[in-house]
C-alpha positions in Angstrom: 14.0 -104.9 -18.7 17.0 -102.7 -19.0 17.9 -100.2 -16.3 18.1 -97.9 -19.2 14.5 -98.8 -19.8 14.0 -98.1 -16.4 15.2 -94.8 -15.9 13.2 -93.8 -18.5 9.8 -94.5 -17.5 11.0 -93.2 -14.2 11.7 -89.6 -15.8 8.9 -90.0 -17.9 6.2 -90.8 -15.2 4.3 -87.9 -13.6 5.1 -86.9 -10.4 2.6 -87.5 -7.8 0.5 -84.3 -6.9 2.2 -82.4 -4.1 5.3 -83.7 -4.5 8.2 -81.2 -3.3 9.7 -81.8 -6.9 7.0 -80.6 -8.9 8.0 -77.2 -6.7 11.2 -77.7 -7.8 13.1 -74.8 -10.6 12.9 -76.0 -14.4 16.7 -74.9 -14.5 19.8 -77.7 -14.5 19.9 -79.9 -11.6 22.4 -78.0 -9.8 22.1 -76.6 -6.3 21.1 -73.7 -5.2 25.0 -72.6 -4.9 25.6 -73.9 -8.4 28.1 -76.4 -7.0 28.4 -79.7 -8.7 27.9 -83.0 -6.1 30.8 -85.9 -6.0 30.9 -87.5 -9.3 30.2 -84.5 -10.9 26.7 -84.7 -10.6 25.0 -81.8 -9.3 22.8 -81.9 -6.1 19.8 -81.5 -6.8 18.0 -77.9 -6.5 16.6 -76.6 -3.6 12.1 -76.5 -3.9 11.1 -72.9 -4.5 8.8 -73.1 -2.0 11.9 -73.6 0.6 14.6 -71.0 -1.2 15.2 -67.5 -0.2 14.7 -66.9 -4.5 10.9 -67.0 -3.6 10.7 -65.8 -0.5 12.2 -62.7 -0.4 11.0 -60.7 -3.4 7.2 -62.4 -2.3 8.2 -60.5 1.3 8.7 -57.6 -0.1 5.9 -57.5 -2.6 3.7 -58.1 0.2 5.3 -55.3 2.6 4.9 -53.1 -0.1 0.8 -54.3 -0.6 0.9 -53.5 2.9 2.4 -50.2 3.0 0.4 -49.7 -0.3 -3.1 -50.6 1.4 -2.0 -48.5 4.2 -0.6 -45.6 2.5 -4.1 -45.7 0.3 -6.1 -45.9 4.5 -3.5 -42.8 5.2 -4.2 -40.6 1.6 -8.2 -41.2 2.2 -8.0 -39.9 5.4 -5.6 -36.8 4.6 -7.7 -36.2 1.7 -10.7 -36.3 3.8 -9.1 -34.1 6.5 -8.0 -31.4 3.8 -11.5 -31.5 1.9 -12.8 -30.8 5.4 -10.1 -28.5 6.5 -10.6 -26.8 3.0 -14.9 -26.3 3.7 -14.0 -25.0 7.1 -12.1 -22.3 5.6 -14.2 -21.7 2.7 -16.7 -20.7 5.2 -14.4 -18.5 7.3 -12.4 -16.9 4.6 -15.3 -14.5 3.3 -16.3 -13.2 6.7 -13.1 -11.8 7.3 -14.2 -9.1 4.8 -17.6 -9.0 6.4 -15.6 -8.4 10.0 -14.3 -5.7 8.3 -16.9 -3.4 6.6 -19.2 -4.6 10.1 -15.9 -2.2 11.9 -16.1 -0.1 9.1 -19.6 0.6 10.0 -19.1 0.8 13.4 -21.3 -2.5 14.0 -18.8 -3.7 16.8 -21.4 -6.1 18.2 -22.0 -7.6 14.6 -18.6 -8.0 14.1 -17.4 -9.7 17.4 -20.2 -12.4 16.5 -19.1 -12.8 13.0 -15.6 -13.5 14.6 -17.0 -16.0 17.1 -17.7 -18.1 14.0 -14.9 -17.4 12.2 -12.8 -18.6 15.0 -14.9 -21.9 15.4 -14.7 -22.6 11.8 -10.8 -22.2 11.5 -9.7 -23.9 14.8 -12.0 -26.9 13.5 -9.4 -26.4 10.4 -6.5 -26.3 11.9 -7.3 -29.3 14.5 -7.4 -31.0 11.5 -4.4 -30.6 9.6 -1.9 -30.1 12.9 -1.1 -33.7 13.3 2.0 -35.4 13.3 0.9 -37.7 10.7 0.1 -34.9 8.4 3.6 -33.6 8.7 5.2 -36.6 8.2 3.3 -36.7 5.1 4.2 -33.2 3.9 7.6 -34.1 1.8 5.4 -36.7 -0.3 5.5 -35.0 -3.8 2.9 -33.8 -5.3 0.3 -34.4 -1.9 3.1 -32.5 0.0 3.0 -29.3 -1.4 -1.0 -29.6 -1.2 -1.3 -30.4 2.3 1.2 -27.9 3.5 -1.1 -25.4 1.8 -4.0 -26.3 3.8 -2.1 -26.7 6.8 -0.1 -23.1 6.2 -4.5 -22.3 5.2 -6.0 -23.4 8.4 -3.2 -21.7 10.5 -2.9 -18.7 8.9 -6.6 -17.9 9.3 -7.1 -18.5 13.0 -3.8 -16.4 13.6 -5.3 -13.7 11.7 -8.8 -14.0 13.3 -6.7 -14.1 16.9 -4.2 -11.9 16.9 -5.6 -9.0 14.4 -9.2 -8.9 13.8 -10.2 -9.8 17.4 -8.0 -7.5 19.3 -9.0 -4.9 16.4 -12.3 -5.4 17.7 -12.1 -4.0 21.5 -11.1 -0.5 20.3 -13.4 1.8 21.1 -12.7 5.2 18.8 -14.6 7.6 21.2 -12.1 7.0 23.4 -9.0 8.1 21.2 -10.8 11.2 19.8 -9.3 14.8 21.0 -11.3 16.1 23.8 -11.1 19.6 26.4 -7.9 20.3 24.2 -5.8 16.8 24.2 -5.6 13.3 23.5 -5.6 10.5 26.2 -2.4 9.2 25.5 -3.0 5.7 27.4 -5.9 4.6 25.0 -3.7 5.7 22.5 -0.3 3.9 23.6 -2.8 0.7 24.4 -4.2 1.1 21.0 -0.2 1.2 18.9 0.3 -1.9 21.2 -2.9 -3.5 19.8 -2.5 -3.0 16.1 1.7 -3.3 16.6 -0.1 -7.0 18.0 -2.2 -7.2 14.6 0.5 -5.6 12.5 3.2 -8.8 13.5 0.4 -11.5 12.5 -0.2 -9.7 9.0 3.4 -10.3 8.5 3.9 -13.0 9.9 1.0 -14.6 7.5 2.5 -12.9 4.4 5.9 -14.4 5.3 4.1 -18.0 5.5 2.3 -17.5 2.0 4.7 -16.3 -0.1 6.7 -19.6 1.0 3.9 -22.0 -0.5 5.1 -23.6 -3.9 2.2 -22.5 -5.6 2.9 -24.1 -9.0 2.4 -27.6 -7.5 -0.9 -26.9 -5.7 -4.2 -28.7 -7.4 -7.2 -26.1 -8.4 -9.1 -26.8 -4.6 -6.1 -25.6 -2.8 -5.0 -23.3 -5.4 -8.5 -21.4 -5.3 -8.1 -21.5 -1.1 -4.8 -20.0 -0.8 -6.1 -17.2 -3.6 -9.3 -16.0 -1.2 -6.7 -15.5 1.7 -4.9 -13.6 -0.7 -7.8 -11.9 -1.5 -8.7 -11.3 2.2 -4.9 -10.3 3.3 -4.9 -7.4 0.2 -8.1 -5.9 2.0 -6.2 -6.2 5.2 -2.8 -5.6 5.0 -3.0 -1.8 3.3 -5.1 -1.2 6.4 -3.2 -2.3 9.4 0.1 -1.8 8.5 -0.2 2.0 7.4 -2.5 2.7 10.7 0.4 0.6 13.0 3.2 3.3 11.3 0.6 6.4 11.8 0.3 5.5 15.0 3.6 4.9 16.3 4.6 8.2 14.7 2.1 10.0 16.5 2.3 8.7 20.0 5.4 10.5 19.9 4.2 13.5 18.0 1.9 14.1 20.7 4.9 14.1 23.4 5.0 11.3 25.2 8.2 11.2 25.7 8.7 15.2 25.9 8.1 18.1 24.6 7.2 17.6 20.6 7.3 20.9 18.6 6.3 20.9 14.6 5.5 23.7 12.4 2.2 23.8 10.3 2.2 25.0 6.4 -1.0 26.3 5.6 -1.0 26.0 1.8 -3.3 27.9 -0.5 -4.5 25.8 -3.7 -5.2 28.9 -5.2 -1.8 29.4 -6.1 -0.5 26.1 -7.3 2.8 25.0 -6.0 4.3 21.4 -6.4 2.6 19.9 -2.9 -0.2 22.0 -3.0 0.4 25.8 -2.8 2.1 28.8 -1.7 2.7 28.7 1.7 0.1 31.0 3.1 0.7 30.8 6.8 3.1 29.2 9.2 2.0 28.4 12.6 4.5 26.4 15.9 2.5 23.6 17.3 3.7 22.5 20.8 2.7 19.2 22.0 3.3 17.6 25.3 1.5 14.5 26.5 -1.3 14.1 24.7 -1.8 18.0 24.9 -1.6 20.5 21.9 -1.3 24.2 22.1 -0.5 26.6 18.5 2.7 28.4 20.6 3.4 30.9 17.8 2.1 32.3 14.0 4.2 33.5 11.0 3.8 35.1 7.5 5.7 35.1 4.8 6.5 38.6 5.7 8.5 37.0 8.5 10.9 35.7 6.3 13.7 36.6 4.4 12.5 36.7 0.9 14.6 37.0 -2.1 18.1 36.2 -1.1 20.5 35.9 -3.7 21.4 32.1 -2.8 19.1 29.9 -1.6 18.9 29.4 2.3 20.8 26.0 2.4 22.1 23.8 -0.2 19.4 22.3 -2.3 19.1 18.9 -4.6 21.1 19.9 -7.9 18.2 17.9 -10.0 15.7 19.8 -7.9 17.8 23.6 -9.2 17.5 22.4 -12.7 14.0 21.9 -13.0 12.6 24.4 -10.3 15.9 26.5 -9.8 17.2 28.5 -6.8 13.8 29.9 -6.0 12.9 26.7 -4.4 15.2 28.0 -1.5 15.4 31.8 -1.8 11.9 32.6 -1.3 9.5 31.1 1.6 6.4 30.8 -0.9 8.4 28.4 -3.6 9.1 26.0 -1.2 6.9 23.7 -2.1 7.6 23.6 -5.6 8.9 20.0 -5.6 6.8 17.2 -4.9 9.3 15.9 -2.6 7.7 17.3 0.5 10.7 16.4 2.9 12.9 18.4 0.9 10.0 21.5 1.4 10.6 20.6 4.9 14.1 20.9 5.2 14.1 24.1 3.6 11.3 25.6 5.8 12.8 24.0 9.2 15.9 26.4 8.2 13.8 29.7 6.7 12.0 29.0 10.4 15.6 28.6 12.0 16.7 31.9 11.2 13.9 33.9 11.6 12.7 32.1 15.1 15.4 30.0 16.4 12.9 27.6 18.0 13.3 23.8 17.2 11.8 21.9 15.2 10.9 18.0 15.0 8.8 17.8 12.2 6.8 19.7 9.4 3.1 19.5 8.5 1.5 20.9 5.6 -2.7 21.1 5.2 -4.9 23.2 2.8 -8.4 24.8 3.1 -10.1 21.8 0.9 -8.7 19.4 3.9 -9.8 21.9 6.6 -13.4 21.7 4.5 -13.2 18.1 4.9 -12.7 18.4 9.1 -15.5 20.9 8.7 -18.4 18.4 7.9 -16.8 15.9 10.8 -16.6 18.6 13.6 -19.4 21.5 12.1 -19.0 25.2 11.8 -16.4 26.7 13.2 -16.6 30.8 14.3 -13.3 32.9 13.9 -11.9 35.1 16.8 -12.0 38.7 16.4 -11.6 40.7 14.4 -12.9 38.0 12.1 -16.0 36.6 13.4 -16.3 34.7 10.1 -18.1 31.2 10.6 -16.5 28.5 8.9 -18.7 26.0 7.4 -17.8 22.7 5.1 -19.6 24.3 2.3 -18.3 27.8 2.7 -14.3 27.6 3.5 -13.0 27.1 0.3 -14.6 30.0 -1.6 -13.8 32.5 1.6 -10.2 30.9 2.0 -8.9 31.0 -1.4 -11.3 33.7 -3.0 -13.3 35.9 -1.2 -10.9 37.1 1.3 -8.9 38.7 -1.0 -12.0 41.1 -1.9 -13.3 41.1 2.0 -9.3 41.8 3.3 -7.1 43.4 0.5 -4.1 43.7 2.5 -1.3 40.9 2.3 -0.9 41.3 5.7 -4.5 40.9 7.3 -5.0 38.2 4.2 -1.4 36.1 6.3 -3.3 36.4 9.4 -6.8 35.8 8.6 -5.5 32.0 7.3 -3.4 31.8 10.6 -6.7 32.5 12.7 -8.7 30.1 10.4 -6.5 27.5 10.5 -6.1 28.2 14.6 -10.1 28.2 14.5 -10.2 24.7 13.1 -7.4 23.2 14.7 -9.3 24.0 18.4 -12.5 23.1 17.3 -10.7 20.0 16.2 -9.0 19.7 20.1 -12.0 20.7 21.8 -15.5 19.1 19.8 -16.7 15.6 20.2 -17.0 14.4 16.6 -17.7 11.2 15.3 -15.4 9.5 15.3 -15.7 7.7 12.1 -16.7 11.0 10.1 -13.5 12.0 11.2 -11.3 9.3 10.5 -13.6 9.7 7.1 -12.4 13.4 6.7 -8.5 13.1 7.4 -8.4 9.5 5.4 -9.7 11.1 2.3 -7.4 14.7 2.6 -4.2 12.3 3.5 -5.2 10.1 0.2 -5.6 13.3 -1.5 -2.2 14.6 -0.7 -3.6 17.3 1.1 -2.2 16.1 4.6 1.4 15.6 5.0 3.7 15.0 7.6 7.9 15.3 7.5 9.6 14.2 10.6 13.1 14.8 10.7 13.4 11.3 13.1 15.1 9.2 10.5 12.8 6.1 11.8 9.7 7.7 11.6 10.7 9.4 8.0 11.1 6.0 7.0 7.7 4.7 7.6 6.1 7.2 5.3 8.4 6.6 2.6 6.8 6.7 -0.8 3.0 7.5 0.9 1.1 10.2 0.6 0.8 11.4 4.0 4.9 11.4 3.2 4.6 13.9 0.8 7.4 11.8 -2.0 7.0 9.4 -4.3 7.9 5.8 -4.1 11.5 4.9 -4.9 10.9 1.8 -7.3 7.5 0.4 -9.4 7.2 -2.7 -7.0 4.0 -2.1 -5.0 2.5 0.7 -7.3 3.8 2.3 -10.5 3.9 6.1 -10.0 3.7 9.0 -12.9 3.4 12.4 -11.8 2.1 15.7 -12.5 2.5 19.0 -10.3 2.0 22.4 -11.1 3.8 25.9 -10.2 1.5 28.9 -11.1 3.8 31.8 -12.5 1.0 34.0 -12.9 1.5 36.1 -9.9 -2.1 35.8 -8.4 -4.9 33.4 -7.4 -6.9 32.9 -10.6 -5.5 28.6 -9.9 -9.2 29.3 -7.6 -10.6 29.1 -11.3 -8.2 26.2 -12.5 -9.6 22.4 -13.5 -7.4 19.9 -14.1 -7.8 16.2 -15.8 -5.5 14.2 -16.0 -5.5 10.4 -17.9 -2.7 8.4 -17.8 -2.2 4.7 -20.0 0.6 1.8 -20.0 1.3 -1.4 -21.5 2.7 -2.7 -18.4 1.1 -5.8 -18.7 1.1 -6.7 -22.1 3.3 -9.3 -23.4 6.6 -8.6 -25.6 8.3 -5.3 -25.8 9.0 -3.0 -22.7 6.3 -0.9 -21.7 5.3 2.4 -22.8 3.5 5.2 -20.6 1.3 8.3 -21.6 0.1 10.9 -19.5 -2.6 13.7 -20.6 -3.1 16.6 -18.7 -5.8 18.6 -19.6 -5.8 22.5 -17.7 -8.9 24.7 -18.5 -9.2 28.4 -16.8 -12.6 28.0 -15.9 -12.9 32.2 -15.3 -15.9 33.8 -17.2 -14.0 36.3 -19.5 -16.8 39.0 -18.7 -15.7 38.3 -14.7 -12.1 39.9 -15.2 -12.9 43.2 -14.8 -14.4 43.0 -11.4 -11.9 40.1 -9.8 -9.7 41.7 -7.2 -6.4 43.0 -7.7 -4.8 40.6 -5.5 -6.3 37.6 -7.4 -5.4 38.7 -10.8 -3.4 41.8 -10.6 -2.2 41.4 -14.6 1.8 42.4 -13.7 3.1 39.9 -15.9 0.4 38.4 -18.0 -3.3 40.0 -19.5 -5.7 40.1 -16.1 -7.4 36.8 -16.1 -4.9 34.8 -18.1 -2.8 31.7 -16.6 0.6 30.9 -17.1 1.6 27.3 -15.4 4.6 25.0 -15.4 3.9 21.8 -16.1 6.0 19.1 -14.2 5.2 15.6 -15.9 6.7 12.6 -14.5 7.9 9.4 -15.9 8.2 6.2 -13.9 11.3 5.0 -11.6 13.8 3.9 -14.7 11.9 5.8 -17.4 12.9 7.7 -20.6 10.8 10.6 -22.0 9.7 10.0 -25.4 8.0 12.8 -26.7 5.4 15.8 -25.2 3.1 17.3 -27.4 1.3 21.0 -26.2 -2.4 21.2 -28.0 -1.4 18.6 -30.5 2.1 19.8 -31.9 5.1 18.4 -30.5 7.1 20.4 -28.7 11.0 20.2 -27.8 11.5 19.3 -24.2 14.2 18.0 -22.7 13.7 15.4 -19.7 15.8 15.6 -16.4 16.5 13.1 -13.5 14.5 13.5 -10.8 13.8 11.3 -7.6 15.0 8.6 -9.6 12.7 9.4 -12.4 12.6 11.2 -15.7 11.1 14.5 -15.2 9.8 17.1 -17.7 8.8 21.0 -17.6 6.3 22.6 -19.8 4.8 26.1 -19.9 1.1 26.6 -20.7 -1.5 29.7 -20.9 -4.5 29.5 -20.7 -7.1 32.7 -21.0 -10.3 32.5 -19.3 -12.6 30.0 -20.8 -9.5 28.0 -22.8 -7.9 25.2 -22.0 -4.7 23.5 -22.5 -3.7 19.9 -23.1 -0.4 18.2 -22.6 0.7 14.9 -23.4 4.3 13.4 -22.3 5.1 9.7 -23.6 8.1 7.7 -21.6 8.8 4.3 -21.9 11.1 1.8 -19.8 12.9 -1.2 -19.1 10.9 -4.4 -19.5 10.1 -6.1 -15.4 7.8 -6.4 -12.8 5.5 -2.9 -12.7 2.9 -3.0 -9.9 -0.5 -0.9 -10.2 -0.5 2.2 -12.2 -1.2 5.6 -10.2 -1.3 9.2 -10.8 0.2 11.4 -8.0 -0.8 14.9 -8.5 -0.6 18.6 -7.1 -4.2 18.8 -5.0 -6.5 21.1 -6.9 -9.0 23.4 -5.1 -11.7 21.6 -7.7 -11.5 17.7 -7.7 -8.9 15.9 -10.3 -10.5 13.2 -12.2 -7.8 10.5 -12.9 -8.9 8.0 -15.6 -6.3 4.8 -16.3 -5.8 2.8 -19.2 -3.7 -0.7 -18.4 -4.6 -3.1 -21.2 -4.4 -7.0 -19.8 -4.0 -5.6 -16.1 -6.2 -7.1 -13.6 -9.1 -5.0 -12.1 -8.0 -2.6 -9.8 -8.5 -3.7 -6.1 -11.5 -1.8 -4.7 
């Protein structure tokens, strides 16, 4: 046989099982460098089995299996940590609110066991996602975002339940209340220091939420991070105002000296912008803790009239209200800007008194009414003797005394000696403590209790409230129209006066730039066969028919608004709108006889953006405003 015949069956024969050739790559015999042997025959290949070619992609598939079987052991146990994390703080999320109204209520006890569990249920939470292995996870995408929400979740909570709503919990209001003519000053310094404590870990956990990439967060987490949402808007409009009242007031009450502030007593029943004409001035001198009414003024003790007003005043304020914002002590408070009212008073005060002055209040008989039902009836000094009860103030304030006392001047010091009455009663009586917080809450909200510093620091912590006396400077946290009143009758038939006012936007519907409508509806409530018989002070008919009302209108737009249109009754009417406090601002006259009433409507519109909640800030009424809003596609209004 040929060695041809040879090599053939040789190639052709099968190769015996397990041979290191059968291993061996289906490619040319070369080697595994490619390089031909002597001859020019290539050496034959390297087994597979034996070459790096196999080896190292099988290493790596099987690190990755590995890394794979480990990552899937690390995922199930994150994922079981956040599920567990995330049912911790299911549980603990909702009785933060009940912490709250248990306060409210002055359940202290309730509350501090409430917080015991809370505070189990979050440090369980946060034990659980505080590991280094869950931070080392964190910049996995799409897990990452998730589990730094739950982390940010769990830590959030127990710093809120630590450093707010447990130190909230030790106050004890009896302690803080005026008593034998002051205020313990230690409670109260030990209580700013407390909610300055709480105020820091509401930011702090703000900060830390609006961080979260919330677009990447799965509906679990998502629906988490919304109830602490939920909780913190319960919260925050709580502590942070309180922490500004009450480092504002420590020093009002002269803890660091002497603190001297003048007191506007204004009367409803002659609307001004803020409230009323200024119907008495009292000096309030306070030193530690310690408050004593030093000296009282009419407006008789001013210089009324002047030709220019007493110091120069806002050019925008002139051309709606004019000079007699600052020529006469009762139009002061014709703007709504109430630190401007202050400004001008502080000097009317400065050249009449030369005494100094640190700041400027302002409070009207419906707030003193309010006090009233916290601290009971209240008996006037002689010559009064009146008793002053929460049912009976108003009508004696701003309507009977003017048939009881028809002189101007025993009218000016009968509201001095009422509002001196009060104010000691308030020094001096026990009250509750939460029907009193109750009572100046719900006259601050109303606008009836305001407070100017002329501290720049502390002015700036009641920017844009109410307790402020201005309106906000921008539409970010709430979206502000307006609408104050200046009585030009010459009287105080405004006693008599119901507003209503109902205000719409399309803030939050899609497409065009919004649009906003206010409707202000002013009836003269006066019986037409009462005229007659009213006194001449309240209706003394120098200008206008005895019983009829004529009232400016002031109608506000929103910050970066254009007026539109205002219609009087119906029929359109041609008004011009003016800047104003950043605004567009618009005057219209009405009259109303008794029984009639008027309706305005103003229409604005502005630049497409971000608007927050619509609001209606208004002059306070003696008679309570209804304020119905219309905000298609808005959400709910936070209760």
């Amino acid at each position: 046989m040929s060695s041809r015949r040879k090599e053939s069956k040789v190639a052709d024969s099968d190769p015996a099982p397990g041979s290191d050739d059968l291993l061996a790559s289906p490619q040319d015999e070369s080697d595994d460098s490619g390089v031909s042997g002597k001859g020019g025959r290539r050496r034959p290949r390297r087994p597979l089995l034996k070459s790096a070619r196999f080896w190292v992609p099988i290493s790596i598939l099987l690190v990755l299996l590995a890394v794979a079987g480990a990552g899937a052991l690390v995922a199930k146990h994150l994922y079981d940590q956040a599920m567990s994390a995330k049912a911790d703080l299911e549980k603990a999320i909702p009785l933060v609110d009940q912490v709250q109204k248990d306060m409210l209520a002055g359940d202290t006890a309730t509350a501090r066991a409430t917080i015991a569990q809370i505070s189990h249920l979050t440090a369980m939470a946060q034990s659980k996602t505080s590991g280094t292995l869950w931070k080392n996870v964190e910049w996995v995408p799409v897990a990452g975002p998730n589990l730094t929400a739950v982390r940010v979740l769990a830590g959030s909570v127990n710093d809120l339940v630590d450093n707010a709503i447990t130190p909230l919990t030790a106050i004890n209001l009896d302690a803080l209340m005026p008593k034998n003519g002051g205020i313990d000053v230690a409670n109260l310094t030990a209580l700013a220091g407390t909610i300055e404590t709480a105020d820091k870990s509401v930011t702090r956990i703000r900060a830390s939420l609006d961080k979260l990439d919330r677009s990447a967060l799965v509906a679990p987490v998502a629906s988490g991070v919304a109830r602490l949402d939920a909780a913190m808007a319960k919260i925050e409009p709580v502590v942070t105002p309180v922490h500004n009242a009450l480092t504002i007031l420590t020093k009002a009450l002269g803890v660091n000296g002497p603190q001297h502030y003048l007191l506007i007593f204004q009367n409803n029943a002659e609307s001004r912008g803020t409230g009323g004409n200024p119907a008495a001035i009292a000096m309030l001198t306070a030193v530690n803790g310690r408050i004593t009414l030093t000296q009282q003024a009419g407006t008789g003790d001013f210089k009324n009239g002047r030709p220019d007003p007493i110091i120069a005043v806002n050019p925008q304020t002139v051309a709606l209200y004019g000079t007699k914002i600052g020529r006469y002590i009762q139009d002061t408070t014709l703007s709504p800007d109430f630190s401007e009212t202050a400004q001008i008073v502080r000097a009317f005060w400065a050249e009449s008194f030369g005494t100094p002055v640190d700041a400027v209040a302002s409070v009207d008989p419906v707030a003193l009414s309010y006090v009233l039902r916290a601290i009971g009836p209240v008996t006037m000094p002689p010559p009064f003797g009146d008793v002053l009860t929460a049912d009976d103030a108003v009508p004696l304030l701003l309507n009977q005394v003017y048939a009881k006392y028809p002189d101007p001047e025993t009218q000016d010091a009968f509201f001095a000696a009422a509002a001196q009455s009060v104010f000691q009663a308030l020094l001096t009586t026990h009250a509750d403590p939460k029907a009193l917080l109750t009572a100046l809450t719900q006259a601050a909200n109303e606008g009836r209790l305001m407070y100017s510093p002329s501290d720049k620091a502390q002015a700036d912590l009641l920017a844009g409230t109410p307790v402020g006396g201005n309106m906000p400077a921008d539409n970010t946290k709430t979206t502000d129209l307006g609408v104050y009143l200046d009585d030009v009758t010459e009287g105080k038939l405004d006693y008599y006066m119901q507003m209503g006012i109902a205000a719409s936007s399309t803030q939050c519907q899609k497409g065009a730039a919004p649009t906003f409508r206010t409707t202000v509806t002013l009836q003269n409530t006066l019986d037409p066969g009462a005229v007659a018989g009213l006194p001449e002070f309240i209706s003394p008919g120098h200008y206008f028919p005895r019983g009829d009302v004529s009232t400016d209108v002031y109608l506000y737009g929103p910050v970066g608004s254009r007026l539109t249109g205002v219609t009087v009754d119906g029929q359109p009417v041609s008004a011009t709108g003016q800047p104003h406090l950043g605004r567009t601002a618009v005057k219209v006259n009405v009259l109303t006889r008794p029984g009639q009433t008027a309706t305005v409507v103003a229409s604005f519109d502005a630049p497409a953006g971000g608007y927050g909640p619509l609001e209606v800030r208004h002059t306070p009424m003696v008679k309570p405003t209804p304020v119905a809003l219309d905000t298609p596609g808005c959400a709910p209004a936070k209760k």
